[in-house]
C-alpha positions in Angstrom: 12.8 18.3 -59.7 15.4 16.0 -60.3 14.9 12.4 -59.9 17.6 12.6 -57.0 17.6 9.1 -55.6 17.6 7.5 -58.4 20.8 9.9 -59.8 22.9 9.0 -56.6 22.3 5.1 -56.6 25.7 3.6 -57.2 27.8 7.1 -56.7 31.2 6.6 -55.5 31.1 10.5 -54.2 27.6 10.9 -53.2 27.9 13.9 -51.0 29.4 15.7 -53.4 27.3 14.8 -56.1 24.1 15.4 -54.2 25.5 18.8 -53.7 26.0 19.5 -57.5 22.5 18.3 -58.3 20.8 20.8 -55.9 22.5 23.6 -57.8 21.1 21.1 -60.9 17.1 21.9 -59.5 17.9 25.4 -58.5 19.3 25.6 -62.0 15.8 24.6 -63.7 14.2 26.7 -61.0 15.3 30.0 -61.7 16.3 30.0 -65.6 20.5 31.0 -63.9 23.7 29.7 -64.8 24.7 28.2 -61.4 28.7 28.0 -60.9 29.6 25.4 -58.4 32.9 25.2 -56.3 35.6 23.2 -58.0 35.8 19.4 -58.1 38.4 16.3 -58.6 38.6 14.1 -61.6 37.0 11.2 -60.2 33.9 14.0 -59.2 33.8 15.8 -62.7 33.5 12.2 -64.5 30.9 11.2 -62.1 29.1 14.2 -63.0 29.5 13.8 -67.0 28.7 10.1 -66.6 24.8 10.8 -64.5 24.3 14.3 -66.7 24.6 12.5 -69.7 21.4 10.8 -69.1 19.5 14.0 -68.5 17.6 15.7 -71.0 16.4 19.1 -69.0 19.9 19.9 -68.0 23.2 20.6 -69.1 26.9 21.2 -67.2 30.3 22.1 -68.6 33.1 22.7 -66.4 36.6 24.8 -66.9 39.7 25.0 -65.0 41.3 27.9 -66.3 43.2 25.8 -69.1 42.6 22.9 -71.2 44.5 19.8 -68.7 43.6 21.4 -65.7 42.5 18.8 -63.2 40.3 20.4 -61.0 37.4 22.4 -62.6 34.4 24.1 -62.0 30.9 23.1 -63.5 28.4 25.8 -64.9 24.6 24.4 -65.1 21.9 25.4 -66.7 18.8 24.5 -68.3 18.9 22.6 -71.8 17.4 25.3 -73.8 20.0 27.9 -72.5 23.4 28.9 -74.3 26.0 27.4 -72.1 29.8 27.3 -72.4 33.1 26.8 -70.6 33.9 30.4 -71.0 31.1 31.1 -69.0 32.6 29.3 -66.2 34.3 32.0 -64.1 37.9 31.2 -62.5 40.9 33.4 -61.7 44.3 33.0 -61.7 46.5 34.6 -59.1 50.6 34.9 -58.9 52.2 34.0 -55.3 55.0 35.3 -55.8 58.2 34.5 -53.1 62.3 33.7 -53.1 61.9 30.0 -52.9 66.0 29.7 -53.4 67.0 28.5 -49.9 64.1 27.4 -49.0 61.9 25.2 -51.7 58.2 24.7 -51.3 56.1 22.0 -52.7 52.2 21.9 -53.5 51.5 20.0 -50.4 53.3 23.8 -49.1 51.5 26.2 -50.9 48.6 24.1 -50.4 48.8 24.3 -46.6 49.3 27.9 -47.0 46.1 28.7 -48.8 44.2 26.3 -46.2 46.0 28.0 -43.3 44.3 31.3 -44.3 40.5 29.7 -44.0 39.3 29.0 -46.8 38.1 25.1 -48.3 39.7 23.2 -50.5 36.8 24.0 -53.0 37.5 27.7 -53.3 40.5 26.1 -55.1 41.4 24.6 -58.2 44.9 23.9 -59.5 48.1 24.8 -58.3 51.2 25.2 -60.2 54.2 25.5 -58.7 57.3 27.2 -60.6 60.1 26.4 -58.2 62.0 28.9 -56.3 59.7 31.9 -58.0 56.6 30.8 -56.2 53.2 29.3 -58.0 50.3 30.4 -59.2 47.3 29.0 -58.2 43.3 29.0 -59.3 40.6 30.6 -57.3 36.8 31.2 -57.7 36.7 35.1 -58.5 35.2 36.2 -55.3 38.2 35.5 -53.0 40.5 37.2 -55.1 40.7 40.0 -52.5 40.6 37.9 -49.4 43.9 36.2 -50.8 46.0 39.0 -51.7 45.5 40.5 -48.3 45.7 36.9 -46.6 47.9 34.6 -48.1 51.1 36.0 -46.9 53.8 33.8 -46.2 54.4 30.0 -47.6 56.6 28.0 -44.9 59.5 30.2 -44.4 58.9 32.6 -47.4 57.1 36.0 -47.3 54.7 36.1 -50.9 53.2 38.5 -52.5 50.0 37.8 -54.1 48.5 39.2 -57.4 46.0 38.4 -60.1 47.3 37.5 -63.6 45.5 36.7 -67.2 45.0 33.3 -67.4 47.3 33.6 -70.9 50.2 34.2 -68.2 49.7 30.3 -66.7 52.8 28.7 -67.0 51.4 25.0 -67.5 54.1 22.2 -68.5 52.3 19.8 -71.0 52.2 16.3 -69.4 55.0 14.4 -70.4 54.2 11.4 -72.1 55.9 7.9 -73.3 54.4 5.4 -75.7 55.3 1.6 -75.5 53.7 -1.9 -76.0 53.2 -4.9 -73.8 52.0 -8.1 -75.0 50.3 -9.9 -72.0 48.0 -12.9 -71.5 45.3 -11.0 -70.0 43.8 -7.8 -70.3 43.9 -8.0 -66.3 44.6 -4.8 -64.4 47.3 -6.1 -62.6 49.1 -6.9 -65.5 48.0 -4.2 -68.2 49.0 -1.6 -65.4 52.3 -3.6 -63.8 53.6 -2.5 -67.8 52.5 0.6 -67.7 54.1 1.9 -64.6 57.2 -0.5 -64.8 56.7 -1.9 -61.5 55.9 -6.1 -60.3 52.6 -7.3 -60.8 52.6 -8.2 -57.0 53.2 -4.4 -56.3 50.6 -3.6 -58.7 48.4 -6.0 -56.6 49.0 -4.7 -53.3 48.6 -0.8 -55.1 45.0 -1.9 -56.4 43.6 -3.8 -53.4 45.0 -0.3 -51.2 42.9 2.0 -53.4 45.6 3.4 -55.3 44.1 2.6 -58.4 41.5 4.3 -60.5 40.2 3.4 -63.9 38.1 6.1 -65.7 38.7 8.2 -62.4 36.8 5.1 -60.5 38.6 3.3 -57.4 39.0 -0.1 -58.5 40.2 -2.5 -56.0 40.0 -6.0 -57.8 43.4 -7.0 -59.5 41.4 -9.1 -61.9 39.1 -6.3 -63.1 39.8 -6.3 -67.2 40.5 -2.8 -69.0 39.9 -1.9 -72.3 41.1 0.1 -75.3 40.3 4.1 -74.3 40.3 3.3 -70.4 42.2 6.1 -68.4 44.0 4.0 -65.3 45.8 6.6 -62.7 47.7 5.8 -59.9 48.3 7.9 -56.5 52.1 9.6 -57.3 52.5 7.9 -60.9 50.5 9.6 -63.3 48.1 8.3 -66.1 47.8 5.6 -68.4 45.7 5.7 -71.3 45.2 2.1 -73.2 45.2 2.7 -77.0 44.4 -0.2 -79.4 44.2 -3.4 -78.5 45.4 -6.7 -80.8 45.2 -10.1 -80.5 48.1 -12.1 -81.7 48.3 -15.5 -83.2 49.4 -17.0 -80.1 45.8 -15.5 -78.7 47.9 -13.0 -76.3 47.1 -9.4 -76.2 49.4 -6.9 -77.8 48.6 -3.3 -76.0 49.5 0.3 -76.9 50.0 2.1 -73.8 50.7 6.0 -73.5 51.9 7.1 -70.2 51.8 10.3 -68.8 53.9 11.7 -66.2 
């Protein structure tokens, strides 16, 4: 058995990751590969961070391509060959004439919740305008939704597996630039990075909009360093690159944001 209180000390997502280190034990128990539900950024670098520091256990986890944001973790014991491919997800196409009437994620999103089923059974969703989206399942409900995921606000949809080869993910946009600051402070780093004030970056960090390394960070003053992720709720991503120190001891930062 897992030490299991002493894994969860400190968590930010504890139920979750409680969860995830049952199927860890029942993993060791019974020699399987055990698939979990799918999981957020903030829970999958939780889960890398504690895993790390195992030695009878390893996890990988797959979205059904390589940026995919939400992602399902296979387990297994250490001495057992283990790889994302393993990791079973599905894509489906919802197909629908979105013209006169568009639908956003928070739509299709709503849909797939209005038929019953948790947000877990669900990975990403990519939405392709007025054609529909597609969307990625755990491979068991690929029946329920083609039967049950009928209509998306207005807009009768047909729904249908597809290869995950037939994903039509955008690459993140991304734009490099520099700021030279006096601090390394997250107010101010991320105020640069997202081109807005510092005192709307303030407010935006003490509200919980904030994450660094996928962990809520609420203190303006909390210093970031080169290869810290920083995301903010309806913004994107900011990844700090190198970091210099200029003769006037102020701090010149490459930032690339992603959009």
């Amino acid at each position: 058995m897992l030490p299991r209180e002493e894994l969860l000390k400190g968590v930010e997502n504890k139920d979750d990751l409680a969860r995830i280190i049952d199927q860890a034990d029942q993993a060791i128990k019974t020699w399987d590969i055990v698939l979990t539900d799918f999981f957020s950024p903030p829970v999958l670098a939780e889960v890398q961070r504690i895993f790390s520091r195992l030695t009878e256990v390893q996890v990988v986890s797959w979205g059904g391509y390589p940026q995919a944001e939400r992602q399902r973790l296979g387990i297994a014991r250490a001495d057992l060959p283990l790889d994302p491919e393993l990791v079973q997800v599905t894509a489906l196409d919802v197909a629908g004439n979105f013209l006169f009437d568009p639908a956003t994620h928070r739509d299709f999103l709503g849909a797939i919740l209005g038929t019953g089923i948790v947000r877990e059974k669900v990975g990403d969703i990519i939405v392709l305008g007025e054609r529909g989206a597609q969307i990625i399942v755990v491979p068991e409900l690929v029946d329920f939704f083609t039967l049950s995921l009928t209509q998306v606000r207005s807009v009768p949809v047909k729904v249908q597996p597809i290869e995950l080869s037939e994903l039509r993910v955008r690459p993140p946009q991304k734009k490099e630039l520099t700021t030279t600051e006096a601090s390394l402070r997250l107010d101010a780093i991320a105020s640069a990075g997202f081109g807005m004030s510092r005192s709307k970056m303030s407010e935006a960090i003490t509200a919980g909009d904030i994450r660094v390394n996928w962990k809520e960070i609420s203190q303006p003053s909390h210093n970031i360093q080169s290869g810290d992720l920083i995301s903010m709720r309806g913004k994107g991503r900011l990844e700090i690159g190198e970091v210099e120190v200029t003769k006037k001891q102020r701090y010149r930062v490459q930032l690339t944001r992603y959009i």
